[in-house]
N, C-alpha and C positions, 0 to 999 in steps of 0.2 A: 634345165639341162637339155640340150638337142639330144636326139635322139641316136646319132652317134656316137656323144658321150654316155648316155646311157646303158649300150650295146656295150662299149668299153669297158666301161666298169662293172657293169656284173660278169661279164667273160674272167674280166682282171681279180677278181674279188672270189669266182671261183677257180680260179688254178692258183690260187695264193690260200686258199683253206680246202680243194677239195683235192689237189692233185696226191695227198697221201693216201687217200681211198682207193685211189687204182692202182689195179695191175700194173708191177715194175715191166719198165719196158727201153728197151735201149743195154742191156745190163747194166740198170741201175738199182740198188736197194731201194726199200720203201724211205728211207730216209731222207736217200738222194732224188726220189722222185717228190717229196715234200719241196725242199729247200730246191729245184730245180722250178717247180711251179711257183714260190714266193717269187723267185728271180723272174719269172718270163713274166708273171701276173703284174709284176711292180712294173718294170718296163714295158709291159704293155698301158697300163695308166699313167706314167711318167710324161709317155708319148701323145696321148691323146686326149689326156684327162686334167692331168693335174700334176705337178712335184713336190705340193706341200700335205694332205693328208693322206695321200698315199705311199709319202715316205713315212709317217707311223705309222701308217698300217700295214708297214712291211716288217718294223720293229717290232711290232704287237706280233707278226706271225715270227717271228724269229722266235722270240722269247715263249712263244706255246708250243716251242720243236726240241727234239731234244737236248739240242744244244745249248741250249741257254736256259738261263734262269733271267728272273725276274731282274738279278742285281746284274748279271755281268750282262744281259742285255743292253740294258741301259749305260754303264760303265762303257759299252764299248760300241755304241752309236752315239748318245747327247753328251757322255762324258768322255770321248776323242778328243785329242786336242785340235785335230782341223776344225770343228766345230766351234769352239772360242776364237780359234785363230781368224775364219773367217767372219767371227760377228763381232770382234773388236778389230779390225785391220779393216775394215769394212767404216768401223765408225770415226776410225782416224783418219783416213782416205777423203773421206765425205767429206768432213769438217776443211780439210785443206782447201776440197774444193768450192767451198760454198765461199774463200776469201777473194780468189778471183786469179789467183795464184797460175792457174790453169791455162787461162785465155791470155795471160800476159805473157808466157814460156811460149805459146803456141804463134804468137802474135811477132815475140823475137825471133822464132827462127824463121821468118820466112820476109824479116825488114832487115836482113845482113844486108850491107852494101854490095856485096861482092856478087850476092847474087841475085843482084838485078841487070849484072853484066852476062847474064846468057840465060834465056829462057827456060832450059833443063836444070840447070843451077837451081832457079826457083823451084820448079816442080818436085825436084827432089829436097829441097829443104821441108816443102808445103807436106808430103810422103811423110818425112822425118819427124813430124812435129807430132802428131798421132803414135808412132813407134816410140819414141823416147818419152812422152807423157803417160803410156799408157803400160810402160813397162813398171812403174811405181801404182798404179791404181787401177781401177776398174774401165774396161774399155769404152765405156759409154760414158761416162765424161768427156773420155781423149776423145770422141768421136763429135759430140755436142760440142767441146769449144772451140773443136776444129771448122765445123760446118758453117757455121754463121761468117768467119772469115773468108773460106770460099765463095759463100754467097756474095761476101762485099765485093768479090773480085772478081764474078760474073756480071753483076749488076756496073762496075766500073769499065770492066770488055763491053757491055753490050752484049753479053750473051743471053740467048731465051731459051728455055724447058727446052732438052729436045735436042738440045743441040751436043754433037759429040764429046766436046771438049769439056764441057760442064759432068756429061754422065763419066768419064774415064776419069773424073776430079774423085766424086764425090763418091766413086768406087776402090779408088785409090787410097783415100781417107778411112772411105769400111775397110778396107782390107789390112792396113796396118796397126789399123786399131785393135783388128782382131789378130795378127801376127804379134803385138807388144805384150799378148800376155802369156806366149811362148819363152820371153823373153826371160823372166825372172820369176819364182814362182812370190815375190811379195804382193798382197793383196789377191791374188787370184786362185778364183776357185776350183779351176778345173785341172791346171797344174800340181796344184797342192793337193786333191783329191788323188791322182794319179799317185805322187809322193807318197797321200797316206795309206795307200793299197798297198804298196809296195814293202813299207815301213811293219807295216800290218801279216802281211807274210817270212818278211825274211827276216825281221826283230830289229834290223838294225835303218838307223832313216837316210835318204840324200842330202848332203851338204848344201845348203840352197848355197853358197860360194861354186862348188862344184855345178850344180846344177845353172848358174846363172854362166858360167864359162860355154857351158854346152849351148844355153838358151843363147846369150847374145853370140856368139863366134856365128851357126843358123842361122839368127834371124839378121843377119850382117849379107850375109851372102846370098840369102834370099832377098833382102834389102836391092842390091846389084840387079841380080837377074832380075827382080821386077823390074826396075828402070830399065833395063833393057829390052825386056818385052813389051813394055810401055811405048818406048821409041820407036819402035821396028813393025811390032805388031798392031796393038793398040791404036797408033798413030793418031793422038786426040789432035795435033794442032796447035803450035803455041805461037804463032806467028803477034796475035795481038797481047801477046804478054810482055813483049817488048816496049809498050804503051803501058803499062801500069806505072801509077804515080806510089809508091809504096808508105809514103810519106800519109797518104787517106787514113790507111790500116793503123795509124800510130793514132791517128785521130781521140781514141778513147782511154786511153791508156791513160793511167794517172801511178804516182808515186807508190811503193809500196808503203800500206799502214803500218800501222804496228800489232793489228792482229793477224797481216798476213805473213810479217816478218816472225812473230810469236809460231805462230802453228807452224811454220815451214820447220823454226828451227827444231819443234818437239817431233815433225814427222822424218826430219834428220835423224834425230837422236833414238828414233825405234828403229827408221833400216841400217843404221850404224850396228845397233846391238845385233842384228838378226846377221850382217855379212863377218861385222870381226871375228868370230871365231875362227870361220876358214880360213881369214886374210893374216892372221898373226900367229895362227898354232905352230906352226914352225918356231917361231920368234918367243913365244912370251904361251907353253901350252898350260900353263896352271890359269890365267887372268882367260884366256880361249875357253877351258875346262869349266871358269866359275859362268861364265858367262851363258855356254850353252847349256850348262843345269839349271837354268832360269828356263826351259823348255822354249819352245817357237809361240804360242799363243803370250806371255809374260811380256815381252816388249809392247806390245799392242795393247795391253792391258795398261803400263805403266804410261803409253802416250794418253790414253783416253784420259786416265783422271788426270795428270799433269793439264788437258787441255780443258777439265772440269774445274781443276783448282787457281790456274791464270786467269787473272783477270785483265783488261782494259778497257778504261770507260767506264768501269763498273760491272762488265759482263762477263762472262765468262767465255774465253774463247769457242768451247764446246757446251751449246745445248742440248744435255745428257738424252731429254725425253725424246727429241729433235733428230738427234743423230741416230738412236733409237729404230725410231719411225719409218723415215725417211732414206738414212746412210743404209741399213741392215738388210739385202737381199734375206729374206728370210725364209723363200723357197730353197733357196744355194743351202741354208743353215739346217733344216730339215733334212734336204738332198744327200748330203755330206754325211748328216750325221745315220741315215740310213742306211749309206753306199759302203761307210766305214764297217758295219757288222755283219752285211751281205756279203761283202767282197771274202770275209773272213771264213762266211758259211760258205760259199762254192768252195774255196779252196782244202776244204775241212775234209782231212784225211776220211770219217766215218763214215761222212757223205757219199766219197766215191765218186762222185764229177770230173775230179782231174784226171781220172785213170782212165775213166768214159773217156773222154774229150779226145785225152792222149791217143788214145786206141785207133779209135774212129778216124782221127786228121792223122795219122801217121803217115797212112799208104801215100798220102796227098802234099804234104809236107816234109817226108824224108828225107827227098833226095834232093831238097833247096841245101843252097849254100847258105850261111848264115845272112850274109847282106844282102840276099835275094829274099830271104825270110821277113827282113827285117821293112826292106822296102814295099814287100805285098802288104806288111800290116800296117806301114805307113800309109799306104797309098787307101787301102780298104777304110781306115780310121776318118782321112780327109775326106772322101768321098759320102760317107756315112755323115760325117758329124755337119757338114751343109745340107742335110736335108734332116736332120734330128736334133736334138736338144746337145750341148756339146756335153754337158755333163753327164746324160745316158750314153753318150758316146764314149768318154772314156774309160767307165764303168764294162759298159759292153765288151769292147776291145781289151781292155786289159784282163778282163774273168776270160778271153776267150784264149790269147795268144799267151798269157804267162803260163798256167798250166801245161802246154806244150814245153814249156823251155824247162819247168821245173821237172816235167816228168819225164824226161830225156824225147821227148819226140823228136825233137829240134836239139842238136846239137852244136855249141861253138858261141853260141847267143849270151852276151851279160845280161840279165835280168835286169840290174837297176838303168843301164843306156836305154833297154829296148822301154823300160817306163815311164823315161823321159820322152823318148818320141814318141808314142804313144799320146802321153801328155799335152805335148808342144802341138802335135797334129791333129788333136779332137778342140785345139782353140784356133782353128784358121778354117773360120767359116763366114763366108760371103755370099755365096754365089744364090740362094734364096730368103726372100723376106722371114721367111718362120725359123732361120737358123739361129739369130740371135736378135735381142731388142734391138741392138745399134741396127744392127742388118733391116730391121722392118723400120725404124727413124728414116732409115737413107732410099728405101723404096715410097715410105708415104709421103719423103719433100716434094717429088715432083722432076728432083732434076735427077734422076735414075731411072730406065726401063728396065724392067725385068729382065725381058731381054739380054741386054746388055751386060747385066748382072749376076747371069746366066752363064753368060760364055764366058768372058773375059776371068769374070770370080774361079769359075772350075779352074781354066789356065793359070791362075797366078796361085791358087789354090795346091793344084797338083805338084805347080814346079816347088811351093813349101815344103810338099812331102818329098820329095827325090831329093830335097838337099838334107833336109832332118834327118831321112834313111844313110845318103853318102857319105854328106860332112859331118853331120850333128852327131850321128851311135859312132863314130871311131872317137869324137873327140871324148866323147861321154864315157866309153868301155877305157877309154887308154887314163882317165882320170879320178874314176870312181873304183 
């Protein structure tokens, strides 16, 4: 271990067991000076150290506070339902991707006939294919089966490292990859962590129907404005894109199998169950009623073994130990299952934290208007969440800014909109390699400078949040 993880962690490791020894300070009880040092001590190991044993060892300090016992400890960090949800949604995701399913969707939208009749036409389909693959799964896949396409199509330009039009490509690619999981909160961790904060305080959850209205109408419109800053600002260059033979990119493509046709259809049949509810309760609210009593984690459950019990060839579509391994972020599965009983302890009436917090931001916070409120915490969230882990991001932000709304500091604010953005704006991170894995893939290919990566990522970065703030919380307050 360096020596700056070292220094982290025993800092982290005493204000997570020693900050109940001292003197209350801030007006907070000894309770709230405990469960306030768990929180900074976690977050500060989160950040510099690690997010897998440090998220139990924030659950071990939970459960030695007064608040918890041994059982509702555990019941309400590893037995959460975000916790299953992300390690079976995770293993069916996987598995789809491993048929090749991925690289063939990414490969169609960018060999449409139509748009090889105008060079922006392309670029925005080549944008697209990352957003709408990655709105269904984990952004680093959408990110990987995109990249290698790009390459064949700098290698076909004649383009070399370095060159503009190559880095504004494959920054473009980062960024909507990290924008698609704004988009819907299925398979995604940091959305659905935000959800289960929220779900966690006020008892009742968001409609991921609802939530996916708010998430694509956003990422629609920030979709636009990108392209537009693209052209205007950006100015990569598409001059020799009008030479591309599109007919190359078709090159490898082959038939779909039948294990790709198999998985596709069981990973149909789990986001069907997770959107029907919303989409038919109007129509049909008792089949809506039985369906969402199967809870959110229970489809994802029913794809996994459906894709253990299919066979073709002899094999089983899903290699249980395999997807296991491999599919399962199991940092995110820790993470989650930590953030879920943290989140619960800051907001925790005996604690005393929200009324701190409320107190304190008042003077500072009172005299905003609601979507001037709402736009500072979006803008603070994106800013933060590209230079920190996105899931301590919206951990952070949301212990920081619901407390406000709940304890009247902030007035006029829907709690479940402002969660959403929140949400949507601690996943739109680019602009530095240590923000996300895709983000460090697209810095160590060669065809991105930091640089580059830097500016342009902030700017498409920032305009995410001013539309999530503008467009995205009216649509989400006026529907939830």
């Amino acid at each position: 271990m360096s020596t700056k993880k070292t220094i982290a962690t025993i800092i982290g490791v005493l204000l997570m067991f020693g900050c109940q020894f001292l003197p209350p300070v801030f007006g907070l009880n000894p309770l709230g000076m405990q469960v306030a040092g768990i929180f900074i001590g976690t977050i500060l190991l989160w950040m510099f150290v690690s997010v897998t044993w440090p998220s139990i060892l924030c659950i071990i300090a939970l459960i030695l506070s007064p608040l918890y016992t041994y059982s509702s400890g555990l019941s309400g960090s590893m037995g959460g339902w975000i916790t299953s949800f992300v390690l079976f949604s995770s293993m069916v995701t996987y598995t789809l991707g491993q048929t090749g399913f991925l690289k063939r969707c990414a490969v169609w939208f960018v060999t449409r006939p139509w748009a090889q009749k105008n060079p922006w036409l392309f670029l925005g389909l080549l944008f697209l294919a990352p957003l709408v693959i990655g709105s269904f799964m984990s952004p680093i896949p959408a990110f990987i089966v995109c990249l290698p396409i790009a390459e064949q199509i700098f290698k076909e330009l004649k383009y070399e490292k370095g060159d503009r039009f190559p880095q504004i490509v494959v920054l473009g690619i980062l960024f909507f990859a990290s924008l698609s999981t704004a988009a819907t909160p299925i398979a995604h961790t940091v959305t659905t962590m935000a959800l289960s904060l929220y779900e966690n305080d006020a008892g009742v959850p968001v409609n991921f129907v609802s939530y996916t209205i708010f998430g694509v109408a956003a990422c629609l419109v920030t979709f636009a404005a990108s392209m537009v800053l693209t052209k205007f600002v950006c100015r990569p260059g598409t001059e020799r894109l009008s030479s591309l033979d599109s007919s190359v990119l078709k090159s490898e493509t082959t038939p779909m199998s039948r294990q790709e046709k198999y998985t596709l259809l069981v990973f149909v049949l789990v986001v069907a169950m997770w959107l029907l509810p919303g989409i038919i309760a109007p129509v049909l609210p008792e089949v809506a009623s039985a369906i969402s009593s199967l809870g959110t984690p229970t489809p994802a459950m029913i794809g996994a073994c459906l894709l253990c019990v299919l066979h073709v060839e002899g094999k089983p579509l899903m290699n249980f130990n395999e997807a296991v391994a491999k599919g399962v972020p199991w940092g995110a599965v820790f993470m989650v299952a930590a953030t879920s009983v943290l989140g619960s302890a800051l907001t925790h009436e005996e604690a005393g934290i929200t009324a701190v917090v409320s107190g304190a931001l008042s003077p500072i916070i009172g005299s905003m208007s609601p979507i001037i409120f709402v736009l500072f915490i979006a803008l603070a969230t994106v800013m933060i969440t590209n230079f920190a882990s996105n899931t301590v991001t919206v951990t952070l932000m949301y212990s920081i800014s619901l407390p406000l709304v709940y304890g009247g500091a902030i007035s006029g604010v829907d709690p479940a909109a402002l969660t959403c953005v929140i949400g949507a704006c601690a996943c739109v991170a680019c602009a530095t390699p240590p923000s996300t894995a895709h983000a460090a893939i697209a810095a160590g290919s060669g065809w991105l400078n930091t640089d580059t990566m830097l500016k342009y990522g902030l700017l498409w970065s920032v305009t995410a949040a001013v539309i999530f703030a503008v467009v995205g919380y009216p649509i989400a307050a006026a529907i939830m």
